[in-house]
VOMAR-519438 format. One record per residue (C-alpha): residue number from 0; residue in three letters; chain; x, y, z. Coordinates in pm, whole numbers. Layout:
BEGIN
<rec><seq>NUM</seq><type>Ala</type><mol>A</mol><X>X</X><Y>Y</Y><Z>Z</Z></rec>
...
***
This chain:
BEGIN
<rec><seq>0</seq><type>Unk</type><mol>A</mol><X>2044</X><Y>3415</Y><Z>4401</Z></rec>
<rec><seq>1</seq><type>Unk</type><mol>A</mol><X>2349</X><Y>3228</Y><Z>4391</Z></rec>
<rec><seq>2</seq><type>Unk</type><mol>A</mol><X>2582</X><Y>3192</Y><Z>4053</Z></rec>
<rec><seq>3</seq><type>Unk</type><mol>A</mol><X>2604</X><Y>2825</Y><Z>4062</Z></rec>
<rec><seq>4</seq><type>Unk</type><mol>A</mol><X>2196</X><Y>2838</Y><Z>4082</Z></rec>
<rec><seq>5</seq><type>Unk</type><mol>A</mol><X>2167</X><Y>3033</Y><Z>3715</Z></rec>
<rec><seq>6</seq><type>Unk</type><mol>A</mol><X>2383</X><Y>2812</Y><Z>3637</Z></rec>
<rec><seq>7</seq><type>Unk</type><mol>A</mol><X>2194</X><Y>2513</Y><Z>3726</Z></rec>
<rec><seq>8</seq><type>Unk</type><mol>A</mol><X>1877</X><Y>2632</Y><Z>3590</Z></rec>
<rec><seq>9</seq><type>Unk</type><mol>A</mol><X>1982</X><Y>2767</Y><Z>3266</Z></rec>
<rec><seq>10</seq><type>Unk</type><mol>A</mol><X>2198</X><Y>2439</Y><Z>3227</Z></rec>
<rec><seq>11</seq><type>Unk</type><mol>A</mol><X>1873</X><Y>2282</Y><Z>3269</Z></rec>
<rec><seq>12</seq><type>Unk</type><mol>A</mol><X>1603</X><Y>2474</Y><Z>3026</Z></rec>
<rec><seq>13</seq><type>Unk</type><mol>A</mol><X>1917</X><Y>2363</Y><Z>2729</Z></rec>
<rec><seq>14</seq><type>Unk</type><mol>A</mol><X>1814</X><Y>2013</Y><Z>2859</Z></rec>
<rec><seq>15</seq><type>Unk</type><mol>A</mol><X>1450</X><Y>2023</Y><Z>2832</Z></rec>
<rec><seq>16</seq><type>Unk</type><mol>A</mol><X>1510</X><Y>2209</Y><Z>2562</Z></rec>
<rec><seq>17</seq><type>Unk</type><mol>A</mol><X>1672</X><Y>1922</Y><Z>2345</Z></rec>
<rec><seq>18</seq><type>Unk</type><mol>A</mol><X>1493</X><Y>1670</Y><Z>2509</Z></rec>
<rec><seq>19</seq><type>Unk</type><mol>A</mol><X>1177</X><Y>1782</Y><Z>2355</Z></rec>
<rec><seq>20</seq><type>Unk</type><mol>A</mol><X>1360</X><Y>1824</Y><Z>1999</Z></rec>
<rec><seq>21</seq><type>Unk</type><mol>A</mol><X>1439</X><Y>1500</Y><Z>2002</Z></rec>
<rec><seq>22</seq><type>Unk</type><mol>A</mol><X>1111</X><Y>1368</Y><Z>2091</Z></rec>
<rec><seq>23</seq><type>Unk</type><mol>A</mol><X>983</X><Y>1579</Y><Z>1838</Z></rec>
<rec><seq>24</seq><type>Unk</type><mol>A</mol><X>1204</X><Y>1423</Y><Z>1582</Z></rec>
<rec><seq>25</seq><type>Unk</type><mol>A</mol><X>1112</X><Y>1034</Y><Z>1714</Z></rec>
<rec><seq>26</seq><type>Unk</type><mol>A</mol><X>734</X><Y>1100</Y><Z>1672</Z></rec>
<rec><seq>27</seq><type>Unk</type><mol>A</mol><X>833</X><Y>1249</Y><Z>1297</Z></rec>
<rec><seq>28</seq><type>Unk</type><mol>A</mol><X>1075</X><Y>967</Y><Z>1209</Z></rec>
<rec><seq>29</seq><type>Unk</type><mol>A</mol><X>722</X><Y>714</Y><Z>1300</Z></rec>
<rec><seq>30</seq><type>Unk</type><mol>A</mol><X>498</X><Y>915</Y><Z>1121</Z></rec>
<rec><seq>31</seq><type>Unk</type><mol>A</mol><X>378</X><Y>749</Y><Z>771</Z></rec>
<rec><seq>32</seq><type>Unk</type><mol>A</mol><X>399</X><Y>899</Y><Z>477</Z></rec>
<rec><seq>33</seq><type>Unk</type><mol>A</mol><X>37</X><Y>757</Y><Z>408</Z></rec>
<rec><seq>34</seq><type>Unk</type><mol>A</mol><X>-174</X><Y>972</Y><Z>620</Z></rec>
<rec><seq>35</seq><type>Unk</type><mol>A</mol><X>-226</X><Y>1230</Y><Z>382</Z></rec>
<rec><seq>36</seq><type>Unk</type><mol>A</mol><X>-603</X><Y>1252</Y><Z>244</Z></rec>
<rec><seq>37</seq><type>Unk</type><mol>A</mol><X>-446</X><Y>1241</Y><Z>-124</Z></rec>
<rec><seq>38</seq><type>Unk</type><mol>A</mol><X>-328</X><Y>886</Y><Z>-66</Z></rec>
<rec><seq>39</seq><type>Unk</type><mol>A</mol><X>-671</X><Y>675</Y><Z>19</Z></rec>
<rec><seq>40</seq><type>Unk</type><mol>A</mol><X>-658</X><Y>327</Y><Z>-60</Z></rec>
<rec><seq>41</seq><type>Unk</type><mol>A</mol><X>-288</X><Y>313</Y><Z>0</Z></rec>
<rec><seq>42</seq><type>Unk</type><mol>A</mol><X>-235</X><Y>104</Y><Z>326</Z></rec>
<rec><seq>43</seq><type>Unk</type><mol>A</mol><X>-175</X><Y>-201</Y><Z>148</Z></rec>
<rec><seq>44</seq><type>Unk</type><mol>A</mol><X>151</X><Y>-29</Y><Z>79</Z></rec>
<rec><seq>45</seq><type>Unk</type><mol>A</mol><X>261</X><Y>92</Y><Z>405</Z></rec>
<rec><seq>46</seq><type>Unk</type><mol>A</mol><X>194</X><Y>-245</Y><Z>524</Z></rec>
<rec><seq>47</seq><type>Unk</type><mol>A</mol><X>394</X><Y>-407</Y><Z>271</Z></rec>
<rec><seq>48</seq><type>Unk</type><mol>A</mol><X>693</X><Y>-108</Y><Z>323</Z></rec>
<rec><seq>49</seq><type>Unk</type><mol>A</mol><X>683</X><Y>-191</Y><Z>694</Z></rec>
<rec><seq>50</seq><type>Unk</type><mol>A</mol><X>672</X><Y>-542</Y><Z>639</Z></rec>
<rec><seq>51</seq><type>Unk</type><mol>A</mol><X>995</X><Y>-473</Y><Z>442</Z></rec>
<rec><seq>52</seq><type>Unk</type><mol>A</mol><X>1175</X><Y>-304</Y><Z>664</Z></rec>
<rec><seq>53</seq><type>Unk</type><mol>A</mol><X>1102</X><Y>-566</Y><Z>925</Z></rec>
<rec><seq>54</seq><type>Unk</type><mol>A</mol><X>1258</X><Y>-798</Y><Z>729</Z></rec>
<rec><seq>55</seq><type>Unk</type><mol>A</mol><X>1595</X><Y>-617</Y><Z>623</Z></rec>
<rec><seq>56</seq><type>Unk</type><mol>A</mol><X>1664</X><Y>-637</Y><Z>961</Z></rec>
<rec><seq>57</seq><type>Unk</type><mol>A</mol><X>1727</X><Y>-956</Y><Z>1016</Z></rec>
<rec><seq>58</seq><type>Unk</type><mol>A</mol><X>2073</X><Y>-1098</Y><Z>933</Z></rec>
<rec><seq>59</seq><type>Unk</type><mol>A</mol><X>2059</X><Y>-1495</Y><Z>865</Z></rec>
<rec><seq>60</seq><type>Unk</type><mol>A</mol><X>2083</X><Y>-1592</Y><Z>597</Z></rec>
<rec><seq>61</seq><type>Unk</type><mol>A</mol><X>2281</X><Y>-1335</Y><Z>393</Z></rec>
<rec><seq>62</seq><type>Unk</type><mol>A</mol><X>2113</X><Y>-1313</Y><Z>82</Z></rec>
<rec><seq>63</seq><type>Unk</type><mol>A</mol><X>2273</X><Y>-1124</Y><Z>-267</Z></rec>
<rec><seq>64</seq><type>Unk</type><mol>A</mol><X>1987</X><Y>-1030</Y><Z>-543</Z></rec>
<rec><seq>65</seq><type>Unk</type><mol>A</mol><X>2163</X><Y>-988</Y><Z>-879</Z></rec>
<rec><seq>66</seq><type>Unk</type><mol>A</mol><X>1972</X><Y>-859</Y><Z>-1197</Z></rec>
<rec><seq>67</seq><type>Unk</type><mol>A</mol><X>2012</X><Y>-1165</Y><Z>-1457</Z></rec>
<rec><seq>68</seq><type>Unk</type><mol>A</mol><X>1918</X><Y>-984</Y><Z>-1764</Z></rec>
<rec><seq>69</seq><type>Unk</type><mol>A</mol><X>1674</X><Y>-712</Y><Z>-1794</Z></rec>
<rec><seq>70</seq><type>Unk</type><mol>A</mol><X>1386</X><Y>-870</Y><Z>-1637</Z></rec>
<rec><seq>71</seq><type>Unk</type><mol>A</mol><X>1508</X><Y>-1175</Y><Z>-1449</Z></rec>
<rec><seq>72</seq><type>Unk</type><mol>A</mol><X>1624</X><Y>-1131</Y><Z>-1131</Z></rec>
<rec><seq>73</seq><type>Unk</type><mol>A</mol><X>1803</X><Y>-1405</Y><Z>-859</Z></rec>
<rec><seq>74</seq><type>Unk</type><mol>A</mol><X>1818</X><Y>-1435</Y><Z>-489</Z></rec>
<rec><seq>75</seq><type>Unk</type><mol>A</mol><X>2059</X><Y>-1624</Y><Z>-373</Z></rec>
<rec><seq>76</seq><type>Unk</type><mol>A</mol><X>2064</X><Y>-1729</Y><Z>21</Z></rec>
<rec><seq>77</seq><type>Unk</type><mol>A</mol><X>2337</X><Y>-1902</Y><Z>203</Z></rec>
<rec><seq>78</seq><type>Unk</type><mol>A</mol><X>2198</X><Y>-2240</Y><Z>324</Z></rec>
<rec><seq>79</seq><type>Unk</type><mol>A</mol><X>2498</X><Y>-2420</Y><Z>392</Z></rec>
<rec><seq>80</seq><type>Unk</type><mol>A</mol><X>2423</X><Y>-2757</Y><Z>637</Z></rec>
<rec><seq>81</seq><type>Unk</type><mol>A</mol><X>1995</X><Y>-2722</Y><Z>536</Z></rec>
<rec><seq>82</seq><type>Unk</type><mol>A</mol><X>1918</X><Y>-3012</Y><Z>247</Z></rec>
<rec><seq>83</seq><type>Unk</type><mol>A</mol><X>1682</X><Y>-2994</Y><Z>60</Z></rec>
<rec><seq>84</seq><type>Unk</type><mol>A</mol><X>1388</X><Y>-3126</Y><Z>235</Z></rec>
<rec><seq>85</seq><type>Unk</type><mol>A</mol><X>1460</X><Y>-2844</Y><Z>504</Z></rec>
<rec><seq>86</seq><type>Unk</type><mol>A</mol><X>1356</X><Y>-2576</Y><Z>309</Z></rec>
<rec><seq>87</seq><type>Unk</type><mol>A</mol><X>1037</X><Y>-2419</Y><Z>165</Z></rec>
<rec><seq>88</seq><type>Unk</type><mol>A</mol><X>987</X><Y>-2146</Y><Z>-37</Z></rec>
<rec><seq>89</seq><type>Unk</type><mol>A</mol><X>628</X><Y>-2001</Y><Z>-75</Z></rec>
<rec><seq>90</seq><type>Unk</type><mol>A</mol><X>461</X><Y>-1715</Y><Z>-167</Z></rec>
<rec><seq>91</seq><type>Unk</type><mol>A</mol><X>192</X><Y>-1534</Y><Z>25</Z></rec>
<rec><seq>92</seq><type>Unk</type><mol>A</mol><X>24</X><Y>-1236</Y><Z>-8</Z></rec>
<rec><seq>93</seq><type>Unk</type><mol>A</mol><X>289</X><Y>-1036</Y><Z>-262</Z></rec>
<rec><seq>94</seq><type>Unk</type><mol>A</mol><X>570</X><Y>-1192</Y><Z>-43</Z></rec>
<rec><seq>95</seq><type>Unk</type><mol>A</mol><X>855</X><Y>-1445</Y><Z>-139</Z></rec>
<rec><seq>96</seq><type>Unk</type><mol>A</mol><X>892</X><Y>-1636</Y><Z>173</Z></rec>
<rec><seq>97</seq><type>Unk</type><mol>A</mol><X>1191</X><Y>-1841</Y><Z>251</Z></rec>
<rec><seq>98</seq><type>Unk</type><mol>A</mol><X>1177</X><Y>-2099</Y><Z>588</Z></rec>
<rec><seq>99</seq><type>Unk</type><mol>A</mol><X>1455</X><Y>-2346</Y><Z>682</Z></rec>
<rec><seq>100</seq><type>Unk</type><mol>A</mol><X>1447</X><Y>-2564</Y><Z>952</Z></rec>
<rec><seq>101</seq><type>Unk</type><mol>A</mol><X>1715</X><Y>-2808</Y><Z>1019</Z></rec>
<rec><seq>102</seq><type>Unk</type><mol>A</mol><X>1599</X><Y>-3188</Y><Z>1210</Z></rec>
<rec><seq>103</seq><type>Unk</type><mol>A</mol><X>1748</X><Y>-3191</Y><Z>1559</Z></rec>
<rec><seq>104</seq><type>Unk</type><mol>A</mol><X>2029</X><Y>-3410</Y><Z>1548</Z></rec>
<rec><seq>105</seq><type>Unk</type><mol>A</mol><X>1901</X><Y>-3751</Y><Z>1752</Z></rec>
<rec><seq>106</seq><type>Unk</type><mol>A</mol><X>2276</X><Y>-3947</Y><Z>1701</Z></rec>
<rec><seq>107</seq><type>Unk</type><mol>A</mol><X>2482</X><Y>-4103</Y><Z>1966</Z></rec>
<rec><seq>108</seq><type>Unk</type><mol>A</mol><X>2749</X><Y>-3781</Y><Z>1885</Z></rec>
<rec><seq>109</seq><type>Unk</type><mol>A</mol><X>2918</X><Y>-3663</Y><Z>2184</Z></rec>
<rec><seq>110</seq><type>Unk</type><mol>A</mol><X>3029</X><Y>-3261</Y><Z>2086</Z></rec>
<rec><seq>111</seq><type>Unk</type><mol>A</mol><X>3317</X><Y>-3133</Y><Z>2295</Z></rec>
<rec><seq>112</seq><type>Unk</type><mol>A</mol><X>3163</X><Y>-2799</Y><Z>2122</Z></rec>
<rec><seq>113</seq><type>Unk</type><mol>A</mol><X>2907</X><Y>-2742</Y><Z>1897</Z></rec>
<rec><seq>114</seq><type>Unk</type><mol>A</mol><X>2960</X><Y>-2416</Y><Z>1707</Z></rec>
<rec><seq>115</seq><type>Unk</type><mol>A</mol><X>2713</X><Y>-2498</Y><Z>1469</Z></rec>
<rec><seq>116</seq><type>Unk</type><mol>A</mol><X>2421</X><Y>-2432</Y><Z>1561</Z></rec>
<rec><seq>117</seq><type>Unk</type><mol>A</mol><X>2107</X><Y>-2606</Y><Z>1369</Z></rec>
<rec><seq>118</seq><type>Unk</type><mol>A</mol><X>1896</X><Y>-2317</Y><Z>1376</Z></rec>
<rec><seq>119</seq><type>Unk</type><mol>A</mol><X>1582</X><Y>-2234</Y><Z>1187</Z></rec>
<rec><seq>120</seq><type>Unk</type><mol>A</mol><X>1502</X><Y>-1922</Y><Z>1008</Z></rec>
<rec><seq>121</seq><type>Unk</type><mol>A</mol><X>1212</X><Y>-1712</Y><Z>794</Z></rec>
<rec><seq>122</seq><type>Unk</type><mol>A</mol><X>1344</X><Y>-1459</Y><Z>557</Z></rec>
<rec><seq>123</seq><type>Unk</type><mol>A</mol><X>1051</X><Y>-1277</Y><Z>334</Z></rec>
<rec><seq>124</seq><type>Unk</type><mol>A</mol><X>1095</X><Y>-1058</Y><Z>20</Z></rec>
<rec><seq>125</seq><type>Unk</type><mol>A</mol><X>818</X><Y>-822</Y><Z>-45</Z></rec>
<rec><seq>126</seq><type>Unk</type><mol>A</mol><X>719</X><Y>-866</Y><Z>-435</Z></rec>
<rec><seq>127</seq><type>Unk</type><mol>A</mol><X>588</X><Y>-589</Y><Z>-672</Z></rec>
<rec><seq>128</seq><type>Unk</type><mol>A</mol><X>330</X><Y>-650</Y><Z>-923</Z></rec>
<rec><seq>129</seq><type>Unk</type><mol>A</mol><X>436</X><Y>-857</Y><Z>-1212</Z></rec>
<rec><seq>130</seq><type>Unk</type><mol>A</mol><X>716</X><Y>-1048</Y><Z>-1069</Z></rec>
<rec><seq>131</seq><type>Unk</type><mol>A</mol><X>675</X><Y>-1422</Y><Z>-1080</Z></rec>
<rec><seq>132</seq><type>Unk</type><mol>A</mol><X>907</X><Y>-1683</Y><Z>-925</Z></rec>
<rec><seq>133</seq><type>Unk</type><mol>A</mol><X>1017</X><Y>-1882</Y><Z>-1211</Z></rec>
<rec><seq>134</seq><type>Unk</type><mol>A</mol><X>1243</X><Y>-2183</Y><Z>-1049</Z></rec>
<rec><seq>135</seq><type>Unk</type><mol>A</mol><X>1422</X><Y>-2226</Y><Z>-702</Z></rec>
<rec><seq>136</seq><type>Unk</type><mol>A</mol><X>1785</X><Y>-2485</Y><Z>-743</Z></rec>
<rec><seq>137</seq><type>Unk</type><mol>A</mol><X>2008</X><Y>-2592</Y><Z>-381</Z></rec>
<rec><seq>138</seq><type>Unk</type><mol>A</mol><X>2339</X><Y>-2627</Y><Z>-552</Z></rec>
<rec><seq>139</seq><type>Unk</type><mol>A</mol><X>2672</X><Y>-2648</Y><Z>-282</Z></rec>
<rec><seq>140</seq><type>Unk</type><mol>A</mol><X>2478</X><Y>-2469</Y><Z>-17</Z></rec>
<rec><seq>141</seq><type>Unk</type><mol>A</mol><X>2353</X><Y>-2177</Y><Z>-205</Z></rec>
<rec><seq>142</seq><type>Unk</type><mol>A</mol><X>1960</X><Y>-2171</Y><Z>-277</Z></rec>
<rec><seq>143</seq><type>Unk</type><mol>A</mol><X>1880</X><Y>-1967</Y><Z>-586</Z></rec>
<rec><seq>144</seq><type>Unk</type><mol>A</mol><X>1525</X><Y>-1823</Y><Z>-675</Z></rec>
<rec><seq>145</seq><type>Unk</type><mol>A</mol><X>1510</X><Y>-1746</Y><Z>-993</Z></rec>
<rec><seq>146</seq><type>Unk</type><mol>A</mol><X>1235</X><Y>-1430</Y><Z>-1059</Z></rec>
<rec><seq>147</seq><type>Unk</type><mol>A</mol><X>1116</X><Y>-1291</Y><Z>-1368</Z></rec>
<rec><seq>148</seq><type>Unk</type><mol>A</mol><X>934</X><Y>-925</Y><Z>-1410</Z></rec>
<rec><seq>149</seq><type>Unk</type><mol>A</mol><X>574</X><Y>-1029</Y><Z>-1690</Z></rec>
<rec><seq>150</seq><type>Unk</type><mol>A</mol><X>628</X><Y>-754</Y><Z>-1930</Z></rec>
<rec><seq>151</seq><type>Unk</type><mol>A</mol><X>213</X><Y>-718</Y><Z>-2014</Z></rec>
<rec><seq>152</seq><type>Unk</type><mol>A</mol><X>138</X><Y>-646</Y><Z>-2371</Z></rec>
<rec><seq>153</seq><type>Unk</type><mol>A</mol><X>-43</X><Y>-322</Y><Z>-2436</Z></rec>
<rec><seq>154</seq><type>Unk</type><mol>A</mol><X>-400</X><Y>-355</Y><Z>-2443</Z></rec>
<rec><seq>155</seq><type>Unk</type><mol>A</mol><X>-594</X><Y>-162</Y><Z>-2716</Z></rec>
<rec><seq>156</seq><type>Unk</type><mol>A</mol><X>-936</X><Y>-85</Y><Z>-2645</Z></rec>
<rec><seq>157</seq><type>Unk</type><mol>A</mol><X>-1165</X><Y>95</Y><Z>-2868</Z></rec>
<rec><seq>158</seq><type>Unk</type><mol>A</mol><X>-1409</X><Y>330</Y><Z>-2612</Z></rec>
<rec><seq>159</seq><type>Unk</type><mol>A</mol><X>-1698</X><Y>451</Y><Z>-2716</Z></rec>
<rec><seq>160</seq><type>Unk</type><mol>A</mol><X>-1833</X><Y>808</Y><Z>-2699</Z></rec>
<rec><seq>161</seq><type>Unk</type><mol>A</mol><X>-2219</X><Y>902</Y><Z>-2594</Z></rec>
<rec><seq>162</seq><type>Unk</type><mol>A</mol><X>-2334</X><Y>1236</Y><Z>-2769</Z></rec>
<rec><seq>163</seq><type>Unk</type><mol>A</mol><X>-2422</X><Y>1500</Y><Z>-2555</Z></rec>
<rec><seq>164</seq><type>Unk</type><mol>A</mol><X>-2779</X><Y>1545</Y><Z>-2655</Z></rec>
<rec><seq>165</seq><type>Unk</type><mol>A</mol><X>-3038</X><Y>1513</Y><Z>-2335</Z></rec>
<rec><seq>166</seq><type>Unk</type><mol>A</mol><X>-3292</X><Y>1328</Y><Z>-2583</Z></rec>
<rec><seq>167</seq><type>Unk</type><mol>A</mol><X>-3183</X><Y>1002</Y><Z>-2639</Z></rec>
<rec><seq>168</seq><type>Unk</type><mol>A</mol><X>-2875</X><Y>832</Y><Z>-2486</Z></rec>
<rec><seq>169</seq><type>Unk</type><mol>A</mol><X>-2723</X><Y>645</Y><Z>-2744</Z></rec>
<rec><seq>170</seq><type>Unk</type><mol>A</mol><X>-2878</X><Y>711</Y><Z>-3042</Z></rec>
<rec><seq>171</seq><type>Unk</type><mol>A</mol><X>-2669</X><Y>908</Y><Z>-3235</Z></rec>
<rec><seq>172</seq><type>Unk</type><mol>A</mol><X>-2313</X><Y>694</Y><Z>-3040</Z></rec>
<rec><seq>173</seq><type>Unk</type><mol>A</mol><X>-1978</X><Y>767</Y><Z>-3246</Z></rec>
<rec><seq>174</seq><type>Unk</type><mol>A</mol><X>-1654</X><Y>567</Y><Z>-3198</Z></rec>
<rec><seq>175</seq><type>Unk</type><mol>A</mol><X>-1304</X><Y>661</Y><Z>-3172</Z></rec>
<rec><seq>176</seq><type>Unk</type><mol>A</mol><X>-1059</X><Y>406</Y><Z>-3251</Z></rec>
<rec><seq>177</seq><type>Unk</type><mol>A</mol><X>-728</X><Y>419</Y><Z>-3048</Z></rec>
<rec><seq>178</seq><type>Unk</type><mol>A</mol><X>-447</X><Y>247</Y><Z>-3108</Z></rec>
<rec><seq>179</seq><type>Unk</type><mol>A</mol><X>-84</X><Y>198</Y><Z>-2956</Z></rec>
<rec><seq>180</seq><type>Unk</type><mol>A</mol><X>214</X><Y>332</Y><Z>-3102</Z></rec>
***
């Protein structure tokens, strides 16, 4: 057999070789995290996590979040050209959603270029329990939403505690109080 032939075909098996690592390491970078047996009733979650990374891809409008204090937060997106009455925020299903879209301009204007564009756009934050939007302001082109994490207040419960006996069910009942510290 020919040199250049071993060559070739051992040239070859390092290329199916590292093809087939790779596609092994595609079909793990896809695979959830959620498919374990342990984690039932979690899909929600993925959802929202892929919903979430959907989002960060997108690039208009830049946005900054800031912490305000320690449990207000603020998103601020740059709006500049959208008024008011061109944007809506909303919230749906755990999800701050932010539209804008700009009227198309109807004037007599002649543009030798138009470099800016009137374009619409969607951007959605994914929300975690206990955040609540508290105010949204338009101020020089910069839309703020104002959130605010609802610190709940510890819940005391007193439970009560069946004896064991198989007679009667709850006849001879005892209660534990339990309280917060």
């Amino acid at each position: 057999m020919p040199l250049w032939l071993l060559c070739f075909g051992a040239f070859r098996k390092k290329v199916d070789k590292d093809l087939a690592l790779n596609m092994r390491r595609q079909e793990m970078s896809r695979m959830s995290g959620f498919n374990s047996p342990l984690l039932l009733g979690f899909d929600h979650l993925e959802r929202m996590l892929d919903s979430a990374s959907r989002a960060s891809a997108e690039g208009y409008p830049p946005y900054n979040i800031e912490q305000t204090d320690e449990n207000g937060l603020r998103i601020t997106l740059a709006v500049a050209g959208f008024l008011m009455d061109d944007l809506h925020v909303t919230i749906e299903d755990n999800q701050l959603i932010i539209r804008g879209k700009q009227e198309d301009d109807v004037s007599d204007r002649h543009y030798l270029h138009r470099g800016i564009a009137a374009r619409q756009f969607q951007r959605a934050f994914v929300l975690a329990e206990g955040i609540e939007v508290t105010g949204a302001g338009l101020d020089n082109g910069l839309l703020h939403i104002e959130l605010e994490r609802i610190v709940p207040e510890p819940e005391v419960r007193t439970i009560k505690i069946d004896n064991g006996n198989s007679g009667s069910k709850h006849k001879n009942a005892q209660t534990i109080n339990v309280e917060a510290e």
